[in-house]
C-alpha distance (Angstrom), angle and dihedral (degrees) to the residues before:
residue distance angle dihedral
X1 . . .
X2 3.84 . .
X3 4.05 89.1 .
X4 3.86 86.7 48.6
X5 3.77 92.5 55.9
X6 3.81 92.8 51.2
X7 3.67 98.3 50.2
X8 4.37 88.4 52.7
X9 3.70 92.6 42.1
X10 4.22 104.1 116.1
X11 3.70 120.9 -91.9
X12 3.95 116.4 -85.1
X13 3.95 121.1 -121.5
X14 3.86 118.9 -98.5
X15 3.90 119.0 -139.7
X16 3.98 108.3 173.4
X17 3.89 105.5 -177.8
X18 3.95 114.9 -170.9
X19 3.31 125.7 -160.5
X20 3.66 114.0 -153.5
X21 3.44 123.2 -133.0
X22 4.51 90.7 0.9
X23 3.80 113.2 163.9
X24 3.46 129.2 -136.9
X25 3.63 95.7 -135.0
X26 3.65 101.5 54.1
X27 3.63 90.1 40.3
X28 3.60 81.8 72.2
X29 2.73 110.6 46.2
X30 3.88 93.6 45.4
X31 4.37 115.7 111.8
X32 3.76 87.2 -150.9
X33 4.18 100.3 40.6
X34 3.59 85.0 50.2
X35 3.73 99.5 47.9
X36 4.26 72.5 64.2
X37 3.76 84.8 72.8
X38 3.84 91.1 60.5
X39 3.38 88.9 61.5
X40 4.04 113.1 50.7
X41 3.53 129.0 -34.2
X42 3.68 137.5 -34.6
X43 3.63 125.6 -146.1
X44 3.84 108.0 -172.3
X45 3.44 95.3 172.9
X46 3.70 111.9 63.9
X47 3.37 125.5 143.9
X48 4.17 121.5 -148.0
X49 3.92 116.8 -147.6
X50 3.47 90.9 -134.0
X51 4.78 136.0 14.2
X52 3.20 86.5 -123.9
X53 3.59 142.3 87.7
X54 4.25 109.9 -124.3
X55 3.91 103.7 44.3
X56 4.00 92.2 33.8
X57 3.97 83.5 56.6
X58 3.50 101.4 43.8
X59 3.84 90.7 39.8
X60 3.91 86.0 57.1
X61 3.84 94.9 39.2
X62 4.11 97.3 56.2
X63 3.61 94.1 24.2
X64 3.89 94.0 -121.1
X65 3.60 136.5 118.2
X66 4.05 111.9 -113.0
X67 3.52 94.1 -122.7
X68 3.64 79.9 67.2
X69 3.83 109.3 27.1
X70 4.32 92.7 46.5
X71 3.22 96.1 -107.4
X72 3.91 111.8 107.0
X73 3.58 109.5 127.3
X74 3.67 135.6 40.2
X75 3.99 88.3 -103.9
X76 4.30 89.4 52.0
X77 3.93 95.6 82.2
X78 3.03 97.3 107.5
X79 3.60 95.6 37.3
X80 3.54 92.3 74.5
X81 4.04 118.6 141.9
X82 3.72 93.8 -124.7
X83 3.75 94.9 163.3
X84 4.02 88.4 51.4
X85 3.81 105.5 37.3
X86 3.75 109.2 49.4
X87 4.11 112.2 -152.5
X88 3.51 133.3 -128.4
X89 3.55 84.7 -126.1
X90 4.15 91.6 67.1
X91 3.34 100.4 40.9
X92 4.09 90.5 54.7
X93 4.19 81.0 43.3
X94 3.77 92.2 54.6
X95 4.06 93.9 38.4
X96 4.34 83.5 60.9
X97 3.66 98.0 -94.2
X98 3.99 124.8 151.9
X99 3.60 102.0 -129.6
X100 4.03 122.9 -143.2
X101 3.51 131.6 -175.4
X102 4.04 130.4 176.1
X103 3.52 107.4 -178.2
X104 4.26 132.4 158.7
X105 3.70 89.5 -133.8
X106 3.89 134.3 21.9
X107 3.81 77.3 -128.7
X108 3.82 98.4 74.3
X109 4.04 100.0 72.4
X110 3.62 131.7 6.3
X111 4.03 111.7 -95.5
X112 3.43 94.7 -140.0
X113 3.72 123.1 125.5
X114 4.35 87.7 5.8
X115 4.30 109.1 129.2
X116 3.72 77.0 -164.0
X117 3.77 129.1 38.8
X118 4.35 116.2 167.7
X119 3.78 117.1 -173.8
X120 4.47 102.2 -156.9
X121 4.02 120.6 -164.1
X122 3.62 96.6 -114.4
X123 4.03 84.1 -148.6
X124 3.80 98.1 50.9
X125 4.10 102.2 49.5
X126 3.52 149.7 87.6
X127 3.72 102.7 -148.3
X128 3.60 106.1 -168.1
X129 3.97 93.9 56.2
X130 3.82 85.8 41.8
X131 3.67 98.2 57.5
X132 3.89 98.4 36.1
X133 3.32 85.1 56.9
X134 4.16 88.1 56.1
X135 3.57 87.7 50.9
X136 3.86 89.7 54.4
X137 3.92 80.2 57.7
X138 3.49 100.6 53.5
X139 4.08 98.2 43.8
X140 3.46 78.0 66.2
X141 3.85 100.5 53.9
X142 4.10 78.8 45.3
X143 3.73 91.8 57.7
X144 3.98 89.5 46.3
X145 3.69 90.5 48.0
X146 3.35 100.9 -113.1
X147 3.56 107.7 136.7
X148 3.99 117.4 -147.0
X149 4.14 152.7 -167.3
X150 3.59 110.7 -139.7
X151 3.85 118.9 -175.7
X152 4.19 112.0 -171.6
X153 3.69 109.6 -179.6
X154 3.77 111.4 -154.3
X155 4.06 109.7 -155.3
X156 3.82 109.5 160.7
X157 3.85 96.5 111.7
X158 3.67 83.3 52.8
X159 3.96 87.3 48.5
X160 3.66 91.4 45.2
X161 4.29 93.4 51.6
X162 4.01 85.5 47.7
X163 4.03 98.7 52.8
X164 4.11 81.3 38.7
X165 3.38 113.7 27.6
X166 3.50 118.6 16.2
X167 3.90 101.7 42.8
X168 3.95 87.9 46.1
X169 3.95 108.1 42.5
X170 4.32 131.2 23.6
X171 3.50 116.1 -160.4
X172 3.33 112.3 -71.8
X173 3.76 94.9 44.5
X174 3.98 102.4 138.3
X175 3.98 93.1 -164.4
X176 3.85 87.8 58.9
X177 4.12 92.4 45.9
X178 3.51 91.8 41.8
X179 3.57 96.6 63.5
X180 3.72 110.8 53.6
X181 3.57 94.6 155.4
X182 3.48 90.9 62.6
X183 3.91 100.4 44.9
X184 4.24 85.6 46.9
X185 3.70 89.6 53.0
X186 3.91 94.5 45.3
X187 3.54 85.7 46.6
X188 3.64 101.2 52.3
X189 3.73 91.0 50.7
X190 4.18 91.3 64.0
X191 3.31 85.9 44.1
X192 3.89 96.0 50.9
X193 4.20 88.7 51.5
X194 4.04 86.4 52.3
X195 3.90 94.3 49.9
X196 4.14 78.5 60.0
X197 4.02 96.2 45.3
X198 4.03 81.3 52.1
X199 3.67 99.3 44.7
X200 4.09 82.8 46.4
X201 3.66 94.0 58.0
X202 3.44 97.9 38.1
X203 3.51 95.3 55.0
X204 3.97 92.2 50.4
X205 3.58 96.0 45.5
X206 4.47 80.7 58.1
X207 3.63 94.7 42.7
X208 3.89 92.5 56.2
X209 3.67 86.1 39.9
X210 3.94 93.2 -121.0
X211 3.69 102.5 148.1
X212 4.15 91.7 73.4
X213 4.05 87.0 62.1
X214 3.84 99.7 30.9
X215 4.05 140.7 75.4
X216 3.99 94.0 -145.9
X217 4.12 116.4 -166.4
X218 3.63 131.2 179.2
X219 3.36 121.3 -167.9
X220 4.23 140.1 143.8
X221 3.23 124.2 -122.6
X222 3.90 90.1 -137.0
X223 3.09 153.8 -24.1
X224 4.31 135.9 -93.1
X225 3.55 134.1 -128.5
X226 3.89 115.8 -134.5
X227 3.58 88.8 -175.0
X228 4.15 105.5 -66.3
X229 4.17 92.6 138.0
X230 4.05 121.6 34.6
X231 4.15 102.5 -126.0
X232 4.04 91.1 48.8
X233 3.57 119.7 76.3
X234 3.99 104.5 166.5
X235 4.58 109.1 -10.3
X236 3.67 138.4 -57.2
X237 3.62 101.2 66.3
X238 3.80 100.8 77.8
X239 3.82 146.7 36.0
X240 3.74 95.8 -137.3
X241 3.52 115.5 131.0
X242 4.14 99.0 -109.9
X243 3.48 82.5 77.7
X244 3.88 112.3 27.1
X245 3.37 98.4 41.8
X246 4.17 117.3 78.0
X247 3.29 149.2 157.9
X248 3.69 142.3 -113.8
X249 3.95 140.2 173.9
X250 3.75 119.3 -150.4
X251 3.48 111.7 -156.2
X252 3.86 130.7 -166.4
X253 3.77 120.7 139.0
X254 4.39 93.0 -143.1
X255 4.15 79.5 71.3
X256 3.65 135.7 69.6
X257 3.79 126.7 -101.0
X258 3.75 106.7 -109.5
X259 3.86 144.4 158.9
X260 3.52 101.3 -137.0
X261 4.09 110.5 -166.0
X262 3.53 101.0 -170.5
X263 3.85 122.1 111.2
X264 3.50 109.6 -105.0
X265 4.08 132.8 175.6
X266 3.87 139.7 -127.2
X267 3.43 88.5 -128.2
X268 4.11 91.6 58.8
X269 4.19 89.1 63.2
X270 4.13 95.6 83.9
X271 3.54 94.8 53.7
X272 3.53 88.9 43.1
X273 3.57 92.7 51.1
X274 3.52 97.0 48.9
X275 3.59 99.4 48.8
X276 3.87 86.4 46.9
X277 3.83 93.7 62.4
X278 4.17 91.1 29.0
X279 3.63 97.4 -114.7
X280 4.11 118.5 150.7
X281 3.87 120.3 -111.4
X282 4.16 98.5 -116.8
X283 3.69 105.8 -109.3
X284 3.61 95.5 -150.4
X285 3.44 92.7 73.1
X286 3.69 140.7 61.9
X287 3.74 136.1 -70.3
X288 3.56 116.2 -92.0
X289 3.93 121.8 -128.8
X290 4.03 90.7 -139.4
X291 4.04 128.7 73.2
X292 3.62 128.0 -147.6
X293 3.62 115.2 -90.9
X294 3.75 97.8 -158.6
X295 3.88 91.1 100.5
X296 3.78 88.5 57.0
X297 3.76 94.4 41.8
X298 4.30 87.3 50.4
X299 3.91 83.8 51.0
X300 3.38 103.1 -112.3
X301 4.21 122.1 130.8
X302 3.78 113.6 -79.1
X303 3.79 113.8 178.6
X304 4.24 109.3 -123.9
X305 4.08 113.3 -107.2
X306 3.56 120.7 -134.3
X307 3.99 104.5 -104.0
X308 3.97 112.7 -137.4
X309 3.73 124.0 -156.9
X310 4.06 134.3 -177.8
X311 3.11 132.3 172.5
X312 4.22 131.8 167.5
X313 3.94 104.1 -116.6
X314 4.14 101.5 -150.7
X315 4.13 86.1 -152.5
X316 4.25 97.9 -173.6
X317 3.48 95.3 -15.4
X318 4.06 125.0 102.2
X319 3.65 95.3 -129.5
X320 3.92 140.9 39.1
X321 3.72 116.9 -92.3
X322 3.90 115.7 -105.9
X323 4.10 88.9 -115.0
X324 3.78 130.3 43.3
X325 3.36 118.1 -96.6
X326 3.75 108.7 172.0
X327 4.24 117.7 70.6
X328 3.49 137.0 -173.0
X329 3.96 138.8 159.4
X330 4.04 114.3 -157.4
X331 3.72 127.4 -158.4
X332 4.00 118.1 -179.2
X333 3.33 88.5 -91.9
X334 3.73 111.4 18.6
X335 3.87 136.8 53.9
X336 3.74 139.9 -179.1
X337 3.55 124.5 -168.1
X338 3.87 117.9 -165.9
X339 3.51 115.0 -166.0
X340 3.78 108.1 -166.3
X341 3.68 103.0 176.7
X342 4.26 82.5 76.2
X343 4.26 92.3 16.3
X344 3.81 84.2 -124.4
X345 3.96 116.7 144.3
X346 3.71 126.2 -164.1
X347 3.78 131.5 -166.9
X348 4.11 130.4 -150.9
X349 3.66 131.5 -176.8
X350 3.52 100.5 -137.2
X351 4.18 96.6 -151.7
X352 3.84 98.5 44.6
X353 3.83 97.3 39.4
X354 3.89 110.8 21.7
X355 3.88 86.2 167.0
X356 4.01 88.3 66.9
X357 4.10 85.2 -132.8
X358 4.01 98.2 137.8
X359 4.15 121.3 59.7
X360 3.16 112.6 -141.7
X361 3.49 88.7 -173.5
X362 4.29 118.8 139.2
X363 3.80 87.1 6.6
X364 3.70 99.3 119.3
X365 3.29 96.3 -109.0
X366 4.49 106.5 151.5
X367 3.04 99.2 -145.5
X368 4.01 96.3 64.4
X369 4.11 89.5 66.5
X370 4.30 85.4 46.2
X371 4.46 81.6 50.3
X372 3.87 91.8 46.1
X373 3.86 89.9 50.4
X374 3.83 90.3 52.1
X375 3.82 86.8 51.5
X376 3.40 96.7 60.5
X377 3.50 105.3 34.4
X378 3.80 84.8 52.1
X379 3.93 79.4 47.3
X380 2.98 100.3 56.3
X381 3.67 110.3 32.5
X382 3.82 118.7 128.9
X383 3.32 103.3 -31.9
């Protein structure tokens, strides 16, 4: 009887919150990020599809990879397969959920299947009173309730590197790569004023007593260079794991608090989702690229996906290319990068040299033939 109750109890809320441009590493070693962990579970080993914002959001929102889902560039937005890859966003929609999304671009996330879609000027707002004041909103559709999916996209680090960073330097500037100090300490003070916007919303969502009724995850979309590999300045150039490799905390109070080390994917959070709040994949679309994580989260074995990653290096040019040029597949251990714009490959073993300094590239090494497969079955899956 008890497990009969449980499964008809209604659907939770679903707040994702992504922080643009978060790294790992000061995630870490953040007092307020980690008093996350206390609260659900941490994943500090996620892996985006793509460094930058549009196709790493609408990888993660339809649980497909855009090589598959249309979006693969930043110019594919609006080439997303909406009538084959079926959005978190809908199936919370057709379930009776009031749908919110506060986004600096209508690029970020499809709109489909949001009852409320807001567009800020990244330039002209203070985010944390903005978005406290959303949460205000939706304790009252809690109290009325009206259950809801709100989506809050934070993007004043990524406002801070632009007015900074990206206006001032390209790539190959050597004043900006030969002052690392600088760029960590610029850096680290964007990343100080988001530590506040999370503590902010955090502490709302507990004072209207939201995490009971809501599934609550935090994640970035990617990552940001602070000068680590000359021909990056800031994201979307390389596949190195500053940028490509994330963070997220998923956060529902029926499940235990864990650390879970494993690498996951962005593309593994709608399944996950779904199986969280027992709603049915839709048939009548395509397969996903991600897996449900819930068996991992209930500790039981779950085998570790290959992550894939693209991204459209711009090499001398002002803008990224239409098509991805830059590859890699990522194990926990193991990573290879193909860079097709020069056919060059490179190789990293993740545990012995995190900072991906030595190729092990034409060494012999097996597993860089079992990598290549991966890449182009990934490649060439279904499209």
């Amino acid at each position: 009887m008890l497990s009969f109750i449980i499964t008809n109890m209604k659907k939770k809320n679903l707040i994702i919150i992504c922080i643009d441009g978060g790294r790992l590493d000061r995630v870490l070693k953040s007092e307020i990020f980690n008093d996350l962990s206390t609260k659900g579970i941490f994943f500090p080993q996620t892996i985006t599809y793509a460094p930058y914002t549009n196709s790493a959001i609408h990888a993660l929102i339809s649980g497909a990879y855009g090589n598959r889902n249309g979006c693969y560039s930043y110019w594919h937005s609006i080439k997303f397969k909406k009538n084959e890859f079926k959005t978190l966003t809908e199936y919370l929609h057709e379930n009776g959920f009031f749908t919110f999304a506060d986004v600096p671009s209508d690029l970020v996330i499809p709109d489909s299947g949001f009852d409320q879609f807001q567009v800020y000027d990244e330039s002209q707002v203070d985010l944390k009173n903005r978005h406290e004041k959303i949460i205000d909103e939706m304790k009252m559709k809690n109290d009325d309730g009206k259950r809801f999916f709100l989506y809050l996209h934070y993007e004043s680090i990524h406002t801070g590197i632009l007015n900074s960073v990206l206006k001032k330097y390209n790539n190959f500037s050597k004043e900006y790569f030969d002052n690392k100090k600088l760029n960590e300490s610029r850096y680290d003070d964007l990343f100080f004023i988001a530590e506040q916007y999370v503590a902010g919303l955090m502490q709302k969502i507990f004072e209207h007593d939201l995490l009971k009724d809501s599934i609550v995850l935090i994640t970035a979309d990617h990552g940001m260079s602070t000068g680590e590999k000359f021909g990056e300045r800031a994201y979307g150039a390389f596949c190195y794991d500053y940028t490509i490799r994330t963070f997220s905390y998923y956060i529902n109070s029926d499940l235990e608090k864990k650390i879970i080390n494993q690498q996951i994917r962005h593309v593994d959070f709608l399944p996950t989702i779904l199986e969280d709040m027992e709603i049915s994949l839709d048939k009548n679309f395509r397969e996903l690229d991600g897996v449900s994580l819930i068996p991992l989260i209930n500790g039981k074995i779950l085998e570790e996906k290959i992550a894939y990653t693209e991204t459209g290096n711009p090499l001398v040019s002002n803008e990224p290319p239409k098509k991805p040029n830059t590859k890699s597949v990522r194990t926990s251990k193991w990573k290879l990068i193909y860079n097709e714009y020069n056919n060059t490959k490179e190789l990293y073993n993740l545990e012995k040299d995190p900072d991906e300094n030595e190729n092990l590239i034409g060494t012999g090494l097996e597993i860089e033939s079992k990598l290549w497969k991966e890449l182009e079955k990934i490649q060439d899956k279904d499209n």
